[in-house]
C-alpha positions in Angstrom: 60.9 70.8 82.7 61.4 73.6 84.9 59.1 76.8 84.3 60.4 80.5 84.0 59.4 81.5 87.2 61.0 78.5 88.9 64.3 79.5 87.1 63.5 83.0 88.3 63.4 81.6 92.0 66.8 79.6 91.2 68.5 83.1 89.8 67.0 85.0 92.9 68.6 82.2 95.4 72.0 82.3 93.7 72.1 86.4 93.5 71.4 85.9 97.6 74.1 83.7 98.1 76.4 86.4 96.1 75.1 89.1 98.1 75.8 87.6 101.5 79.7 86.4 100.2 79.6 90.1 99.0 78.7 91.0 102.4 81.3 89.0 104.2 83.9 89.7 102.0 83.8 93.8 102.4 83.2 93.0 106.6 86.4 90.7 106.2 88.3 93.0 103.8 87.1 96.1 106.9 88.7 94.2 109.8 91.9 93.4 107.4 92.4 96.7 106.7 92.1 97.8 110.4 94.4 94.8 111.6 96.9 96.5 108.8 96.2 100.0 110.4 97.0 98.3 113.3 100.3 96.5 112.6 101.8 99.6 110.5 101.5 101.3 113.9 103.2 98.6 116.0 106.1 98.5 113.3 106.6 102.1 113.8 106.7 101.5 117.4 109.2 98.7 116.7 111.6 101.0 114.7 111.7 104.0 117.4 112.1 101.5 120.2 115.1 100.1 117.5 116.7 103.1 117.6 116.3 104.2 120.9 117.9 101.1 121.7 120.9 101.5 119.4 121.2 105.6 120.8 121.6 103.9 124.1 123.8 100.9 123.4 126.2 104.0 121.4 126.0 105.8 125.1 126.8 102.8 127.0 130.0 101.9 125.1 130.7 105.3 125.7 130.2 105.2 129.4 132.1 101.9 129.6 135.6 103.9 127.0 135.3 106.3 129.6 135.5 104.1 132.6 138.3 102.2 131.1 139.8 105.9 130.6 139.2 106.5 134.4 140.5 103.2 135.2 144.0 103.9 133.4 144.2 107.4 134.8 143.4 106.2 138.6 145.8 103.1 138.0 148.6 105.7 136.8 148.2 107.7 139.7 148.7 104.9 142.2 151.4 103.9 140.9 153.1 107.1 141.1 151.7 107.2 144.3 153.4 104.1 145.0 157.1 105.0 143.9 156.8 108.1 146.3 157.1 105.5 149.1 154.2 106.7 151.0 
């Protein structure tokens, strides 16, 4: 049969094995919340690089009406150039 103060020593090892899984969990539940810090960052990143990327693809297919404009125009030209006979 086990005496109080031996059942005192088995309560005192069990509340240091809490303590340390306390321990670990709030230095775990630290670096999670930094590592989500972290990643709401980067996903901002993500969605300003986003649209940057879609102001520039909405520029380029401008660029590339206008060239086909040009294209038309200069085309045109030639051929009246052409019918001149020069």
């Amino acid at each position: 049969m086990t005496t109080e103060l031996e059942r005192i020593k088995i309560l005192e090892g069990k509340i240091t094995q809490v303590v340390d899984i306390v321990k670990k969990l709030s230095a775990e539940n630290d670096r999670l919340k930094e590592q989500n810090k972290e990643l709401r960052a980067e996903k901002r990143e993500a969605e300003e690089a986003a649209r940057k990327a879609g102001r520039l693809d909405e520029a380029l297919k401008r660029q590339e009406e206008e060239r086909a404009a040009l294209r038309e125009k200069i085309e045109a030209l030639i051929k009246q150039v052409d019918q001149l006979g020069l």
